[in-house]
TORZA-472390 format. One record per residue: residue in three letters; x, y, z of N, C-alpha, C in turn. Coordinates in steps of 0.05 Angstrom, whole numbers, padded with zeros to 5 digits, always signed. Layout:
N
ALAXYZXYZXYZ;...
! end
This chain:
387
UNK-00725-00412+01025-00736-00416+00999-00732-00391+00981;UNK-00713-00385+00975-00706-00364+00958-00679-00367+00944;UNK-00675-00349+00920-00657-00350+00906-00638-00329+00899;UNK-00644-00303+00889-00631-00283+00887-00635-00262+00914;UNK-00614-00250+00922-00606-00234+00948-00596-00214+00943;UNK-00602-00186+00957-00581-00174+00973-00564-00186+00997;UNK-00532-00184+00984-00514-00185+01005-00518-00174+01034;UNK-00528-00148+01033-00537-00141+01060-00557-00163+01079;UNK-00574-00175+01057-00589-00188+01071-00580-00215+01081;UNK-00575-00231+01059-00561-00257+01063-00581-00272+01070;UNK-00599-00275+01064-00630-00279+01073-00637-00308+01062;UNK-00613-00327+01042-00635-00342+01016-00647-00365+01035;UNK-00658-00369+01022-00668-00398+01038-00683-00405+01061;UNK-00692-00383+01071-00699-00384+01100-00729-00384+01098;UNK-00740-00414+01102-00770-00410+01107-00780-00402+01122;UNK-00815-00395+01118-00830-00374+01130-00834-00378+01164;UNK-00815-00361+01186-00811-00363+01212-00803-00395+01225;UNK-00792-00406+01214-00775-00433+01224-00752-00431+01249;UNK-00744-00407+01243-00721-00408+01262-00693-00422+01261;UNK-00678-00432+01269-00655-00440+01268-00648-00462+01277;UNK-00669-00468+01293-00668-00502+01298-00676-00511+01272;UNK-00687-00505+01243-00689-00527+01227-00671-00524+01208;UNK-00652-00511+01205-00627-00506+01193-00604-00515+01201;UNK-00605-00541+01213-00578-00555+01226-00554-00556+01206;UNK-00531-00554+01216-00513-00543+01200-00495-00572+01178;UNK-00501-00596+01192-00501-00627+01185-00513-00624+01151;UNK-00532-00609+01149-00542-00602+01114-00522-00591+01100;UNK-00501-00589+01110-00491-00562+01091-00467-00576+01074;UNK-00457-00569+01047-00439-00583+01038-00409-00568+01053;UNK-00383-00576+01044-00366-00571+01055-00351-00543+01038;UNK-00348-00520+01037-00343-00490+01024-00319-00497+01002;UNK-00309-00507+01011-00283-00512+00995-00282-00531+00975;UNK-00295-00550+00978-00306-00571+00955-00322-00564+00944;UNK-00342-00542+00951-00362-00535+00940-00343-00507+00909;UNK-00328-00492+00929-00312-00475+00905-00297-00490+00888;UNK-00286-00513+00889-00271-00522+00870-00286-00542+00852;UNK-00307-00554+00857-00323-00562+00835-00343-00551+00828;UNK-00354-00533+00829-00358-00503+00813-00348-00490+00799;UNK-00314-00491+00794-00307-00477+00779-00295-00497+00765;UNK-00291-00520+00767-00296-00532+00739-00318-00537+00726;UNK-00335-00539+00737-00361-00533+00715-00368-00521+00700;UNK-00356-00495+00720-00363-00465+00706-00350-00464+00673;UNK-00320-00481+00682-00297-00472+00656-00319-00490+00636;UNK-00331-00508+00638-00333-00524+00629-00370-00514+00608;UNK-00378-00498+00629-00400-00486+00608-00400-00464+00602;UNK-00382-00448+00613-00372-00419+00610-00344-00414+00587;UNK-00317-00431+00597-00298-00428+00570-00270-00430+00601;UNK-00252-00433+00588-00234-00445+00601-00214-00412+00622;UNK-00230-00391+00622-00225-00372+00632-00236-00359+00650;UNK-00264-00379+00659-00275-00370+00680-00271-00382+00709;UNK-00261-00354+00724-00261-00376+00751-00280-00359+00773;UNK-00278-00371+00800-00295-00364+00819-00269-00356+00832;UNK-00276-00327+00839-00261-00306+00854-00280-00309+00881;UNK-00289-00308+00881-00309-00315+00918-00336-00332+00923;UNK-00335-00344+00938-00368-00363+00944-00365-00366+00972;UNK-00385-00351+00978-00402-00352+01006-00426-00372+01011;UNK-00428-00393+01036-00453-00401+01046-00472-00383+01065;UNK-00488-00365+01057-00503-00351+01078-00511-00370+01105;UNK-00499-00360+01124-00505-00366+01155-00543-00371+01155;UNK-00560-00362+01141-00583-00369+01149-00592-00379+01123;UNK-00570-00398+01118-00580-00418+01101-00600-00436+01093;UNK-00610-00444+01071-00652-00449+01074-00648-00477+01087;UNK-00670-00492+01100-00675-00514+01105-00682-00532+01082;UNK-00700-00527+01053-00701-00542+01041-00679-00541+01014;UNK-00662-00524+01016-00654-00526+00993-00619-00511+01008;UNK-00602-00513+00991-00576-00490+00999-00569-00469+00976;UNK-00571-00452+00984-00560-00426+00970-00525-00419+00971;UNK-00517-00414+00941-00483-00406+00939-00485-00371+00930;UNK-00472-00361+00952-00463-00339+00930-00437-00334+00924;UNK-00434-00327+00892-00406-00326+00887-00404-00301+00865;UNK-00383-00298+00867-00368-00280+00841-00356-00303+00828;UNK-00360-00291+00796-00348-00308+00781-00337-00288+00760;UNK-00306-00291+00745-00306-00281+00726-00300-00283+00697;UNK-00309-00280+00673-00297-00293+00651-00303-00269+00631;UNK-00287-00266+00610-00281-00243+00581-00276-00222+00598;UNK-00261-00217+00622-00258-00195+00630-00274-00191+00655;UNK-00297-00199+00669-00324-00186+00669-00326-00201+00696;UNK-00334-00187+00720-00340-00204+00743-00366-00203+00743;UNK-00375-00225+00746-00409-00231+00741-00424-00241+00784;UNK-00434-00227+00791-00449-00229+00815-00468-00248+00816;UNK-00470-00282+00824-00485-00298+00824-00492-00309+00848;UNK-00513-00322+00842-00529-00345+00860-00531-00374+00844;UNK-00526-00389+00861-00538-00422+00851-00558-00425+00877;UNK-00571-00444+00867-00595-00461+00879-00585-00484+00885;UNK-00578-00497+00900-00575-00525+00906-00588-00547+00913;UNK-00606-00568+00904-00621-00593+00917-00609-00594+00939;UNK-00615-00605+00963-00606-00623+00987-00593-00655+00981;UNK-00578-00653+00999-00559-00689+00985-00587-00698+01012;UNK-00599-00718+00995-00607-00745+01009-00606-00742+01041;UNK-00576-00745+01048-00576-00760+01072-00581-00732+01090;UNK-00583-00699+01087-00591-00685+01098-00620-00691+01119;UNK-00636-00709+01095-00666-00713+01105-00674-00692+01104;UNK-00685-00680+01084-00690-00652+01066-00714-00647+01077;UNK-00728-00622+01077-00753-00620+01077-00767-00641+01067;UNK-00766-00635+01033-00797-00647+01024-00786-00677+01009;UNK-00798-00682+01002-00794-00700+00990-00773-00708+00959;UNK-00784-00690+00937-00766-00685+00917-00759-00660+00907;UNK-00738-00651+00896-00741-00626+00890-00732-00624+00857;UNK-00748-00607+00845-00751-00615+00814-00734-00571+00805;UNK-00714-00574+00810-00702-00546+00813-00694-00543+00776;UNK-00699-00555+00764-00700-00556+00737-00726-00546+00729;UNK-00746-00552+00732-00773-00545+00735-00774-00515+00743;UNK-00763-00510+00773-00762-00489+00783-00751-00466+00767;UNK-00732-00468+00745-00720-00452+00731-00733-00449+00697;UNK-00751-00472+00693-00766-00466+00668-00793-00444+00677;UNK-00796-00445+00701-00814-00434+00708-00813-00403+00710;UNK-00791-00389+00719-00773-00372+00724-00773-00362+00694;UNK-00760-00368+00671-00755-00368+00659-00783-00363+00648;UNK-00798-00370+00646-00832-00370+00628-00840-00344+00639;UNK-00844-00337+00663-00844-00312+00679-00838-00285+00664;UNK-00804-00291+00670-00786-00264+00659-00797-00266+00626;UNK-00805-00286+00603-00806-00283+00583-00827-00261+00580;UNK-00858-00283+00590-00879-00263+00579-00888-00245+00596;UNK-00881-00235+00617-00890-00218+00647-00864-00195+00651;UNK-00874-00170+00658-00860-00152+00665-00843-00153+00700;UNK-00863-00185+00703-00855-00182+00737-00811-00192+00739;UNK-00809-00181+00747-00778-00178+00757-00766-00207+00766;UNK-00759-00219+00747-00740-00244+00760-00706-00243+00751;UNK-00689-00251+00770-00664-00249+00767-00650-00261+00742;UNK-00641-00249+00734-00622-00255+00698-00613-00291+00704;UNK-00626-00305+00693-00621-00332+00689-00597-00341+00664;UNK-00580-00354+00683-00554-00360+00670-00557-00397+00660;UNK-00553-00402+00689-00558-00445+00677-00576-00461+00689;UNK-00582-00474+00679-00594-00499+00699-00574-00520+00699;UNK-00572-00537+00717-00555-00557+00714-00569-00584+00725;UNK-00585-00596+00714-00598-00621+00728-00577-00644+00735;UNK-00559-00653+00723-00537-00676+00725-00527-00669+00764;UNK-00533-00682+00784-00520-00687+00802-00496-00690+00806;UNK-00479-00691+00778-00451-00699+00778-00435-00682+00793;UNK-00430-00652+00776-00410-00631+00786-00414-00624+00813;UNK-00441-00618+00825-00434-00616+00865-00449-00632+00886;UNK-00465-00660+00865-00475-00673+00886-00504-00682+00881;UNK-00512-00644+00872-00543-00646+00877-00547-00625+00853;UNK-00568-00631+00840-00576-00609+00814-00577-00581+00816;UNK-00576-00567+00803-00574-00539+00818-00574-00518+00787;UNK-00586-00489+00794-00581-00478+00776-00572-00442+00780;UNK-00555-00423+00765-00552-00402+00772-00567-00382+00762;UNK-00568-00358+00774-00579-00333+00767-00563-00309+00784;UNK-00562-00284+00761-00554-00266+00775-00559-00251+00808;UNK-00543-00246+00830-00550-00242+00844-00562-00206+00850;UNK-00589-00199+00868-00601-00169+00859-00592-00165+00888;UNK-00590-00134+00878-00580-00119+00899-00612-00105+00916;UNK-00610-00103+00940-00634-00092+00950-00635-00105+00982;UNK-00664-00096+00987-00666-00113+01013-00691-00130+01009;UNK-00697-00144+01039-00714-00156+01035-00731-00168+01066;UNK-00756-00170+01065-00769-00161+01096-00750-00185+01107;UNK-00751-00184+01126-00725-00215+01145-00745-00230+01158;UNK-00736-00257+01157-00765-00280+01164-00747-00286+01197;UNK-00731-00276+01198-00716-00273+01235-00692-00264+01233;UNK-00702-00233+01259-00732-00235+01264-00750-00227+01247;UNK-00777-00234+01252-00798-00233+01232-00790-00190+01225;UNK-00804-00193+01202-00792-00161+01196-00820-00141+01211;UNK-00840-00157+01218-00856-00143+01244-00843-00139+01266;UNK-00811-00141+01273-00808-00138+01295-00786-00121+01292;UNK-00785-00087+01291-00771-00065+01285-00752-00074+01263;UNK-00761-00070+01240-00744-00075+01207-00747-00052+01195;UNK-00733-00053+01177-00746-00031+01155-00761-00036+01140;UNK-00791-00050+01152-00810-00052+01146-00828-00033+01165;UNK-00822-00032+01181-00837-00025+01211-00834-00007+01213;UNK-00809+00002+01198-00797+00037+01210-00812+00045+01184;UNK-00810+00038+01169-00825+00057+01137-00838+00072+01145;UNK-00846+00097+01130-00874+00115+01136-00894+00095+01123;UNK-00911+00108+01137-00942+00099+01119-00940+00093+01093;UNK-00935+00117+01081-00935+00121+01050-00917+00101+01041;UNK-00895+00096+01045-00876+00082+01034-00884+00048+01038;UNK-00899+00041+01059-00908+00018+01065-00935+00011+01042;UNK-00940+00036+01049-00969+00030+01024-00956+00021+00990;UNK-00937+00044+00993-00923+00027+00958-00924+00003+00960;UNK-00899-00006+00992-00886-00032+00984-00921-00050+00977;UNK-00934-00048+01002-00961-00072+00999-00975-00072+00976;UNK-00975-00055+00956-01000-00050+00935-00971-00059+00915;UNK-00951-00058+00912-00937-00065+00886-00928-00099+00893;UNK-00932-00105+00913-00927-00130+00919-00948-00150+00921;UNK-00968-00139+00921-01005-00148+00910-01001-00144+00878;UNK-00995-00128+00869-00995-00127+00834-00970-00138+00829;UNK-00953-00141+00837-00928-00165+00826-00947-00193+00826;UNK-00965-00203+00853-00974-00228+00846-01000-00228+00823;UNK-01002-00215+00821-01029-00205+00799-01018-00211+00775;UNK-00993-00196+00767-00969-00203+00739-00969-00222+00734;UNK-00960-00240+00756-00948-00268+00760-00976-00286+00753;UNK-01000-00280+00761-01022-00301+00751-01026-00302+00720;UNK-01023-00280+00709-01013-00272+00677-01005-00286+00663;UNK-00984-00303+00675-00964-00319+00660-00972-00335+00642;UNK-00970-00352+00618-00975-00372+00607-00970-00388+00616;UNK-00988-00423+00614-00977-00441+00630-00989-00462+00612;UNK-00997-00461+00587-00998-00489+00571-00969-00502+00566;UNK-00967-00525+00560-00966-00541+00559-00941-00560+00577;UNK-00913-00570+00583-00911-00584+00603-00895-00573+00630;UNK-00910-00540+00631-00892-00535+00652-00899-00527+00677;UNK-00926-00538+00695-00928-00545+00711-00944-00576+00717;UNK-00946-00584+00740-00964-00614+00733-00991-00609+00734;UNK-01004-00624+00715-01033-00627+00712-01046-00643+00727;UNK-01068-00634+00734-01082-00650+00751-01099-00686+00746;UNK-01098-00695+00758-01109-00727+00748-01140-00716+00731;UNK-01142-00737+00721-01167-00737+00711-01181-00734+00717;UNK-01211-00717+00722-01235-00709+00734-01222-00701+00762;UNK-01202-00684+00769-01188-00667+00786-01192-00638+00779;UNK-01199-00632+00804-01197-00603+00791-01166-00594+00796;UNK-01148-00563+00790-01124-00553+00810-01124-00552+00829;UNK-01150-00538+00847-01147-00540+00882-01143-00569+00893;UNK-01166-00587+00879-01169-00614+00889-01137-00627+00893;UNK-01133-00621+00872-01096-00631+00862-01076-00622+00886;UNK-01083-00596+00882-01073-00594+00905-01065-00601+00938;UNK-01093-00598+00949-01104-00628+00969-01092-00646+00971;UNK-01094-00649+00945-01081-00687+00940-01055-00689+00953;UNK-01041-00671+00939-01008-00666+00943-00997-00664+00967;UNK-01024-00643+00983-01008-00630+01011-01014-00661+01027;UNK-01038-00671+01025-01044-00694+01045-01015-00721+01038;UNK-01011-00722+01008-00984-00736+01006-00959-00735+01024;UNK-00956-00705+01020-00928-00692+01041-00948-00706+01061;UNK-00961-00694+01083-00969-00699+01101-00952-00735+01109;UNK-00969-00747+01092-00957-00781+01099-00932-00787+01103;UNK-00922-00779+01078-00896-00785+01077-00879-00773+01103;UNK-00882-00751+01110-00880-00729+01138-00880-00750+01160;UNK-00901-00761+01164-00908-00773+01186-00901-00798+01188;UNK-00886-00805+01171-00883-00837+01169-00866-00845+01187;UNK-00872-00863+01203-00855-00871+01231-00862-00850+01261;UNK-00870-00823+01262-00869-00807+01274-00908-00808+01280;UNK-00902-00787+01302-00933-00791+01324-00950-00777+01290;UNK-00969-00777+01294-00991-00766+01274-01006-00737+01290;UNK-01010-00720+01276-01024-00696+01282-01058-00698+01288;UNK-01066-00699+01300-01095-00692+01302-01112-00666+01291;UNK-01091-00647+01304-01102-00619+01283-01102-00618+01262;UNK-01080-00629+01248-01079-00631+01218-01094-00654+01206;UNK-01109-00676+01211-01118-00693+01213-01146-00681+01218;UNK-01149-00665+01229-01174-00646+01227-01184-00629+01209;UNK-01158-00618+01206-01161-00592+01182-01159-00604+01155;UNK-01157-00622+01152-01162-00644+01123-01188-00641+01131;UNK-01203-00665+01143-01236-00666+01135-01248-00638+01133;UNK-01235-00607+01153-01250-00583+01146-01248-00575+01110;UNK-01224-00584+01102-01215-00571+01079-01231-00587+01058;UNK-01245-00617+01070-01264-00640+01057-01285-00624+01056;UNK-01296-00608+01076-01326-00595+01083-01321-00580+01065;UNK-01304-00563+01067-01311-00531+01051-01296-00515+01030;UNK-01294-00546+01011-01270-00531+00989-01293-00519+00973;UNK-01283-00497+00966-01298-00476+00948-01297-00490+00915;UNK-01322-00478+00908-01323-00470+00870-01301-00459+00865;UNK-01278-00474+00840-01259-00454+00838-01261-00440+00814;UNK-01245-00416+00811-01243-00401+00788-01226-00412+00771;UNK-01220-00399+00745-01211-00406+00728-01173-00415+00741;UNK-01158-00425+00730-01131-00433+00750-01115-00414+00729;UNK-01090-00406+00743-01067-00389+00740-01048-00406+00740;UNK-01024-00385+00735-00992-00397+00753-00999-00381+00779;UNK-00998-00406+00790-00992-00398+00823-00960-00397+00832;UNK-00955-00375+00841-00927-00366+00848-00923-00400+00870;UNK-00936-00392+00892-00938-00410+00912-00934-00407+00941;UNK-00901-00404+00942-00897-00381+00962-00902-00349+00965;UNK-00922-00349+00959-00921-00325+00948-00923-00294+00968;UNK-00909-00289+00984-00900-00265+01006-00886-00251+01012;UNK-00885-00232+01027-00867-00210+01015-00830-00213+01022;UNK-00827-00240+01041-00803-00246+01049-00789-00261+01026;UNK-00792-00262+01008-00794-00273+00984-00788-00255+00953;UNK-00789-00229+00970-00786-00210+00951-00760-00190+00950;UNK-00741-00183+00933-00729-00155+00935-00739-00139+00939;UNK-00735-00113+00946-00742-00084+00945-00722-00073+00938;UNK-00722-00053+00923-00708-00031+00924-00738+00003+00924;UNK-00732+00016+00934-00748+00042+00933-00781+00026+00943;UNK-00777+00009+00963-00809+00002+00967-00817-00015+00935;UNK-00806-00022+00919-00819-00032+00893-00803-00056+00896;UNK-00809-00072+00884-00800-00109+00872-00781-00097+00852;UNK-00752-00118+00863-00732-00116+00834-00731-00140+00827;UNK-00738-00161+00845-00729-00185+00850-00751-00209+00856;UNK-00762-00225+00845-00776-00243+00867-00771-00280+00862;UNK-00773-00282+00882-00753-00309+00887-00767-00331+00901;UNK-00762-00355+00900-00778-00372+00908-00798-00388+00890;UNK-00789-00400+00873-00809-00418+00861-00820-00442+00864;UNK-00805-00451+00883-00806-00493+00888-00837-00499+00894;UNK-00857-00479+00904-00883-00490+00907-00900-00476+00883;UNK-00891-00474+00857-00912-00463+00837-00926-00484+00831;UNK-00942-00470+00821-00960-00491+00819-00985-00481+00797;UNK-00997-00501+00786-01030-00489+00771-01051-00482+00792;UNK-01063-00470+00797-01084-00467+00822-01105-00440+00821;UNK-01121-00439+00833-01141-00411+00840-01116-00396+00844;UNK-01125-00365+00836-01115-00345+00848-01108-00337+00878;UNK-01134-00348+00883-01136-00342+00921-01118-00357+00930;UNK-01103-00374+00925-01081-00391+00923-01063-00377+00939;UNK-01049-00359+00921-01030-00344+00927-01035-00317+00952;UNK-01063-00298+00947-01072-00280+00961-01077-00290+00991;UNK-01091-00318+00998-01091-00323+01025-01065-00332+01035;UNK-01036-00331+01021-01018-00352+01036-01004-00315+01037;UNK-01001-00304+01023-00998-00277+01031-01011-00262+01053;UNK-01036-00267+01053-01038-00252+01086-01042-00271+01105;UNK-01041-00297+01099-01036-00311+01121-01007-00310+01139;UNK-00982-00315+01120-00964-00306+01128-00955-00286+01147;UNK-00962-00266+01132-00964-00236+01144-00975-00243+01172;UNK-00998-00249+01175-01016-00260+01202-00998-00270+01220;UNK-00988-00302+01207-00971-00308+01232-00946-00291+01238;UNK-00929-00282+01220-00914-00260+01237-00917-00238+01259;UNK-00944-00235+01240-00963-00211+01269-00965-00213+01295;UNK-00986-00246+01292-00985-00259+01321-00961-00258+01337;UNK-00945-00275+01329-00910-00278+01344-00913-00246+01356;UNK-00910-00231+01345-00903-00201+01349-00923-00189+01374;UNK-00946-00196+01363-00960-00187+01392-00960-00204+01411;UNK-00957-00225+01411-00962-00252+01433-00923-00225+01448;UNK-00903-00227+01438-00875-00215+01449-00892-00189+01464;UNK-00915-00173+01457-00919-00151+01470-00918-00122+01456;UNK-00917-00125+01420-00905-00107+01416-00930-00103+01390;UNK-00929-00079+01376-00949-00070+01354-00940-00088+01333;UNK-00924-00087+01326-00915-00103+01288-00946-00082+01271;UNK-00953-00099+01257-00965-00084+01223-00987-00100+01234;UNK-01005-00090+01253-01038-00103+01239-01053-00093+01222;UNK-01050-00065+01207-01067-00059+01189-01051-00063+01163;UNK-01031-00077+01166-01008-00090+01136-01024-00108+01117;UNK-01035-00115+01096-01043-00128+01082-01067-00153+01098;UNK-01076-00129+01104-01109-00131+01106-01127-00149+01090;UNK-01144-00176+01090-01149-00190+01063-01166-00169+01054;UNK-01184-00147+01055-01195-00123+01036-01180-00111+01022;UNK-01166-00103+01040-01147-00089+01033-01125-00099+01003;UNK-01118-00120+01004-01109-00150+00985-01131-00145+00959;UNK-01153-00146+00965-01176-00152+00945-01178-00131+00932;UNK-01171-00111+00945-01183-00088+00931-01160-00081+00909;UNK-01142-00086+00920-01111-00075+00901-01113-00096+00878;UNK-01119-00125+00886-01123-00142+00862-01152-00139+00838;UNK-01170-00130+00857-01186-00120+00836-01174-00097+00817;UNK-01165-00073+00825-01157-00047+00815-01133-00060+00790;UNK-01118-00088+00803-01105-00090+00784-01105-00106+00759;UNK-01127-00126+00764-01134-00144+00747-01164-00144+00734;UNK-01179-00133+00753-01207-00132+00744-01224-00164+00754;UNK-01209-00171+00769-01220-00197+00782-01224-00198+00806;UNK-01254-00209+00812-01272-00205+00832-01258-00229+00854;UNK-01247-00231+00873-01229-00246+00892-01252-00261+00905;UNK-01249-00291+00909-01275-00304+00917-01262-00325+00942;UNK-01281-00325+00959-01280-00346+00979-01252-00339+00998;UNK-01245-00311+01000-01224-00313+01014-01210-00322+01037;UNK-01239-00328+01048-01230-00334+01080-01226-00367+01079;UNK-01237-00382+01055-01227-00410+01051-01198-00419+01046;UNK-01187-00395+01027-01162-00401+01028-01150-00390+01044;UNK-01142-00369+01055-01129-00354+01083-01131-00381+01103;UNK-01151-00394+01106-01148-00419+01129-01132-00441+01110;UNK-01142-00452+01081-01127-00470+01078-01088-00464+01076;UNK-01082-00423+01077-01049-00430+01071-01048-00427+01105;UNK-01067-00430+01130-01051-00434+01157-01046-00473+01152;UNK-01067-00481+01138-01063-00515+01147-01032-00517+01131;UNK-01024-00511+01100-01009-00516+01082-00985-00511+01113;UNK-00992-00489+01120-00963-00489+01138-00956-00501+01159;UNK-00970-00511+01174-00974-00528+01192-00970-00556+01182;UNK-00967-00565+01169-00959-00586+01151-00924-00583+01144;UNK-00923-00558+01138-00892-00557+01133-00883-00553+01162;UNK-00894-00543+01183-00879-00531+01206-00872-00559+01214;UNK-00897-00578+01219-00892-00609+01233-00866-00613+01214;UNK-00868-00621+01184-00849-00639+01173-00821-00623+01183;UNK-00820-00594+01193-00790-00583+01197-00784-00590+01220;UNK-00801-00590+01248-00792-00609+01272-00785-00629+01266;UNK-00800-00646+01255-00799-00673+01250-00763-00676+01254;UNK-00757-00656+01231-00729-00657+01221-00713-00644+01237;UNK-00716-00628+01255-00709-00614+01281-00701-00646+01298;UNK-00722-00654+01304-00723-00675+01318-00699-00691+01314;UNK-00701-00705+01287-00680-00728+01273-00653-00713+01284;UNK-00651-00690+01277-00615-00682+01281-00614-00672+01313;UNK-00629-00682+01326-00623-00671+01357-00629-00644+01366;UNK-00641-00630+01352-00643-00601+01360-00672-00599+01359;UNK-00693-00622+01380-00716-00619+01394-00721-00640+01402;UNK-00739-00639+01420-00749-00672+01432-00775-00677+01424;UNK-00785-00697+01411-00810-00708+01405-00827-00684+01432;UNK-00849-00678+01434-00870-00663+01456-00900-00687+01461;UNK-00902-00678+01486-00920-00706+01495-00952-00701+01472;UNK-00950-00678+01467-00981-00672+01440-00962-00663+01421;UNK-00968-00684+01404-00961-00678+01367-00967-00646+01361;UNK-00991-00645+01371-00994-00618+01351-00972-00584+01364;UNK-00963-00592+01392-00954-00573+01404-00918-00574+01378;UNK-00924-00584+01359-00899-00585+01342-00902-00557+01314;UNK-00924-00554+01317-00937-00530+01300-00953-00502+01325;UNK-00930-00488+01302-00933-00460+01331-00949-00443+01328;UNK-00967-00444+01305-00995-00432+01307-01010-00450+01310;UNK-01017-00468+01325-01038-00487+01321-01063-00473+01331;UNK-01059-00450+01356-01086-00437+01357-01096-00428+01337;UNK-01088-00411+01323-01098-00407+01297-01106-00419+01276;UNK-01084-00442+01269-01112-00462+01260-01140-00456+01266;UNK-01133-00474+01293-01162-00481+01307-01185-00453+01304;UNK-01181-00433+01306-01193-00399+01299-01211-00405+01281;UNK-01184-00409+01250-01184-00410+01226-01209-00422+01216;UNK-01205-00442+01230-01230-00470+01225-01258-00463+01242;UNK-01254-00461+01267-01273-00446+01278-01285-00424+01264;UNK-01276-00414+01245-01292-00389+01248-01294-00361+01265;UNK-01268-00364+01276-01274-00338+01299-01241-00320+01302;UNK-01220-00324+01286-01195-00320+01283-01196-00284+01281;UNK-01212-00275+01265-01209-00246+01264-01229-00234+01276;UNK-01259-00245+01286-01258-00237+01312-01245-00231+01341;UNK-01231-00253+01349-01213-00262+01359-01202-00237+01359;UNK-01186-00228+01339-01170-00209+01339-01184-00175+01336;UNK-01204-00172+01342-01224-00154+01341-01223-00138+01307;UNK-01217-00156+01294-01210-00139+01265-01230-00145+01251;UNK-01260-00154+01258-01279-00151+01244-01276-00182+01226;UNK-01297-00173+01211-01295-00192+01188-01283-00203+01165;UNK-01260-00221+01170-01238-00230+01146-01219-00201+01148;UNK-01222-00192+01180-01193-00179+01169-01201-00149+01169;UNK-01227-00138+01155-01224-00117+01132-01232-00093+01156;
! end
C-alpha cells in the first residue's frame, strides 16, 4: 500500500507484515505491455516527445494494488516516476473496490493546505482504457523506508539508529500524522457517514462490510465475529472527526535524515477520530514487535509507546488523546480482517491450505484475544496501555 519510493527500497505496495504468500505473482500485469501502453498515454497527455526510457515492477510488489516505476522523458528532462495501478478483476484483489482517483484528490488536498510532505502529483487517470486498470502518477522520492519484510524490528536501519536519531524519526512521524489531521475535508472528498451515523460508527459499518464480502463462500471467523460484538460493547464518545490518513505507520513513510520527505499510502483515508490513526500506529508497531520477540530477539519495545504517542500529539496539537486503548484494540481487529481476507486470497491461488480453525488464518489472533481481554500490555509487563 504505497506509492512513492526509494529505489533502494523498492518497498511499494507491501502490506503491513503479509509476507509473500499474498503477493502471488498471477496479479501482476505483463512488463512489456505494461511499457508500451504507457508510453502512449504518456505522448498522449504529455506531447508527442515523451517516452519511457525505463519501467520496473518492484519484486515486493503490493497485494492490493501494483506499483510502476519508470523514467520518463519529455522537453529535454528525465522525470523519476511512480504510477499506482488498480488490480484487474480477475487477480481477486484484496478489497473490494478501489477508488485510486479519490486516492489522488486526497493527496492532492494534503500537499495543498498542509506542510506534510506528499510526492509531486503529475496525473490521475481514471479511464481503464490505456493499461487495464485506473491508475495515477507521482514523482518518485528518494530516501529509505522502515521494511515491512523483514519487519524493520528485525536489524534495519531502524534498529541500528542511535537513540537520538530514533527519537527524531518517532516524534516527527507522530507530528507528520498530527499535520495530516489538519487537513480540510468539506465537501466531496471523503464519504460521509449515513444519516444519524456517527465517523467511527461508519466506520464499523464498512469494516463489518469487507468482513462479509471476505467471507463469502469461505469458513467464518469466530474471533472476528467476536471482536465485532466487543467493538458493539465499547465504542467510545467520539471527538470531533479529521482526515484520517488511515494507514497511517511508519512503513508508509520516507525518511531521509530520520525526518518524513515522503508519505504514501492513501487507499484507507478516511473521515474518523483522531485515535483512528494513533492506535493503528502503535498497533502496528506492536505486531512487528511481537513477531520479533516470539523469533527471540529485542526489536524496539520502548518504540512508540501509546504515552509516549500522546504526549508528542499533545505537544503538537494541543489535543487531549482519548480512549486510546479502544482504538489500539479496534486497529488489531481492522487487521485481522485484512490478514483473513489476504489468506483467503493466499488460499484461492494455491499458496495455503484452508486450516482446520478459521481463526489460525490471522497471525496475531492471541493478541486480539489480550486486546479484548484486557490484559495485552500486562501480558507484556509494560504496564498500563503501554506507557
Amino acid at each position: 500500500m504505497a506509492e512513492g519510493i526509494s529505489p533502494a527500497e523498492q518497498r511499494h505496495g507491501a502490506d503491513a507484515g503479509h509476507g509473500d504468500v499474498a503477493r502471488p505473482t498471477e496479479s501482476q500485469r505483463d512488463p512489456v505491455m505494461l511499457r508500451d501502453r504507457l508510453g502512449v498515454w504518456l505522448q498522449e497527455v504529455q506531447g508527442a516527445d515523451a517516452v519511457i526510457e525505463d519501467l520496473q515492477i518492484p519484486s515486493a510488489n503490493g497485494m492490493s494494488s501494483e506499483t510502476l516505476l519508470f523514467d520518463a522523458r519529455w522537453s529535454g528532462q528525465v522525470h523519476r516516476l511512480v504510477a499506482r495501478v488498480a488490480p484487474l478483476a480477475e487477480s481477486d484483489p484484496v478489497f473490494a473496490t478501489y477508488d485510486l482517483d479519490r486516492q489522488y484528490a486526497v493527496m492532492r488536498r494534503v500537499s495543498e493546505t498542509t506542510e506534510v510532505p506528499v510526492p509531486t502529483l503529475f496525473w490521475s487517470e481514471p479511464d481503464p482504457g490505456p493499461l487495464g486498470s485506473p491508475f495515477f502518477v507521482m514523482a518518485r522520492i528518494d530516501g529509505v523506508i522502515p521494511p515491512d519484510v523483514m519487519p524493520y524490528t528485525f536489524g534495519s536501519w531502524v534498529t541500528e539508529a542511535s537513540d537520538d536519531d530514533r527519537a527524531v524519526l518517532e516524534r516527527s512521524a507522530v507530528e507528520t500524522i498530527a499535520a495530516i489531521h489538519a487537513t480540510p475535508v468539506d465537501g466531496d472528498l471523503l464519504e460521509a457517514p449515513a444519516e444519524g451515523e456517527t465517523p467511527l460508527r461508519a466506520h464499523v459499518r464498512r469494516l463489518r462490510t469487507f468482513y462479509e464480502w471476505a467471507c463469502d463462500g469461505h469458513p467464518r471467523s469466530p474471533l472476528i465475529e467476536r471482536a465485532f460484538r466487543w467493538i458493539d460493547d465499547n465504542v467510545p464518545v467520539e471527538s470531533d472527526p479529521a482526515l484520517s490518513w488511515g494507514d497511517a505507520r511508519i512503513g508508509n513513510i520516507v525518511f531521509g535524515e530520520f525526518r518524513p520527505v515522503a508519505v504514501l499510502d492513501w487507499e484507507m483515508a478516511c473521515l474518523g477520530p483522531r485515535e483512528l490513526d494513533l492506535g493503528w500506529a502503535i498497533f502496528l508497531h506492536r505486531f512487528f514487535q511481537d513477531i520479533t520477540e516470539m523469533a527471540g530477539l529485542p526489536g524496539l519495545p520502548d518504540f512508540l509507546r501509546p504515552a509516549r504517542v500522546t504526549e508528542i500529539y499533545r505537544e503538537a496539537t494541543g489535543y487531549e488523546v482519548r480512549d486510546l486503548d479502544f482504538y489500539i484494540t479496534y486497529a488489531s481487529i481492522i487487521h485481522a480482517v485484512i490478514m483473513y481476507r489476504i489468506q483467503i486470497r493466499a488460499i484461492t491461488f494455491g499458496h495455503a491450505t484452508v486450516p482446520d480453525d478459521p481463526d489460525d488464518m490471522i497471525m496475531h489472533r492471541a493478541t486480539v484475544d489480550a486486546l479484548i481481554a484486557g490484559t495485552y500490555w500486562t501480558d507484556k509487563n509494560l504496564g498500563s496501555s503501554g506507557s
